[in-house]
C-alpha positions in Angstrom: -67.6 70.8 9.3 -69.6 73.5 8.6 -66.9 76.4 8.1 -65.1 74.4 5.8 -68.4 73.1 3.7 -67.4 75.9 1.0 -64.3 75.6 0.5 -62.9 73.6 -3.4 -61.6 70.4 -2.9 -58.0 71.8 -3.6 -58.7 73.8 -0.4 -59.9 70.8 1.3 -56.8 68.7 0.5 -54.3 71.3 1.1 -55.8 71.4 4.5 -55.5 67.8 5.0 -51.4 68.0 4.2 -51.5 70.7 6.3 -53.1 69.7 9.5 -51.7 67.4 12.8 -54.0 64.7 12.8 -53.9 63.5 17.0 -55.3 60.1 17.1 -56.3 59.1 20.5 -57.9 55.7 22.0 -60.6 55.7 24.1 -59.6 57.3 27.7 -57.0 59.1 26.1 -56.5 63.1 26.1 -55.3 65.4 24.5 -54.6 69.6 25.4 -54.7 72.9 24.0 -52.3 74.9 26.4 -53.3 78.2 27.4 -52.4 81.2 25.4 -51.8 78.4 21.9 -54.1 79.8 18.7 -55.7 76.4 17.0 -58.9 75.2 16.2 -59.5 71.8 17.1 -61.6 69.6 15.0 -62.4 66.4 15.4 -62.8 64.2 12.6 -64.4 61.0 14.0 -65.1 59.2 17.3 -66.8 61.2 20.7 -65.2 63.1 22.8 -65.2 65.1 26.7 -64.0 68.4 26.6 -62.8 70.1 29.9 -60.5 72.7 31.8 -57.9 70.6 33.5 -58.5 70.5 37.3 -55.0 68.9 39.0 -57.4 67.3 41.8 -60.3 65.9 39.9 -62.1 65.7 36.3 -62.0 69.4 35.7 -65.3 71.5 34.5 -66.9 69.6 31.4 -67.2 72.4 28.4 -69.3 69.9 26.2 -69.4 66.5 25.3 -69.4 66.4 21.4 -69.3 63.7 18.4 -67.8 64.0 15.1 -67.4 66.2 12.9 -66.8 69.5 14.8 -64.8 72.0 16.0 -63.9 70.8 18.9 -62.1 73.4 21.0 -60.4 77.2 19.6 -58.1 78.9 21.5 -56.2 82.2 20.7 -59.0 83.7 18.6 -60.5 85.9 21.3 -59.7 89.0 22.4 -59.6 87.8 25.9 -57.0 85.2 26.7 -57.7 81.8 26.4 -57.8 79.0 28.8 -56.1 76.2 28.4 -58.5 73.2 27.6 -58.1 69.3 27.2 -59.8 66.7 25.5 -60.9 63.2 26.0 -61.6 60.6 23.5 -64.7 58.4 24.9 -64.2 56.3 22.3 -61.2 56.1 19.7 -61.2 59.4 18.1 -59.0 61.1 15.5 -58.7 65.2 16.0 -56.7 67.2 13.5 -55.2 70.9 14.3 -55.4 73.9 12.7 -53.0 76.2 14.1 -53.7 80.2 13.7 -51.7 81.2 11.1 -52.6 78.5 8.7 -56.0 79.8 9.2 -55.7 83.0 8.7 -54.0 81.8 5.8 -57.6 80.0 4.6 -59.6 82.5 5.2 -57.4 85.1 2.9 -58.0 82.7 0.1 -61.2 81.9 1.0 -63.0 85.3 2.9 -66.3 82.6 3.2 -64.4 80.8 5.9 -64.2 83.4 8.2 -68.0 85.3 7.9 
């Protein structure tokens, strides 16, 4: 993923101890609740991105493949909506919550510019 492409591989595998890996099968979703702070990344497989909708599918954000950031929440000013994702095919996402990084890019200012 492209903001973390810089970082040492200490970096990278403190990360991986660090972050919830989700794995999902195909059909499966997943949700970022309104108001959390995460990134979302998705490590491998494809997967629909939406707002939930209680009466149907919800407004499609994008449709995107690993690997990505898949969804953030909590970084803007604004406040965030609460968003859900949908493995199209069997997918792994991992979670970075807000503090762990803000926590990266202290150690490693490159992250964040």
């Amino acid at each position: 993923m492209d903001i973390l492409q810089s970082l040492p591989l200490k970096e990278i595998e403190r990360l991986a101890l660090l972050l919830a890996s989700v794995p999902l099968g195909a059909g499966e979703a997943f949700a970022l609740d309104e108001g959390r702070w995460a990134l979302l990344l998705l490590v491998s497989g494809r997967v629909r991105v939406h707002e939930p909708n209680a009466t149907g599918p919800g407004f499609t954000i994008s449709m995107v493949e690993d690997p990505t950031i898949v969804a953030q929440t909590g970084f803007a000013a604004r406040p965030s909506r609460a968003v859900v994702v949908e493995a199209l095919e069997p997918s792994v996402l991992r979670v970075l919550e807000g503090e762990a990084f803000d926590d990266l890019v202290r150690r490693n200012p490159e992250v964040g510019g």
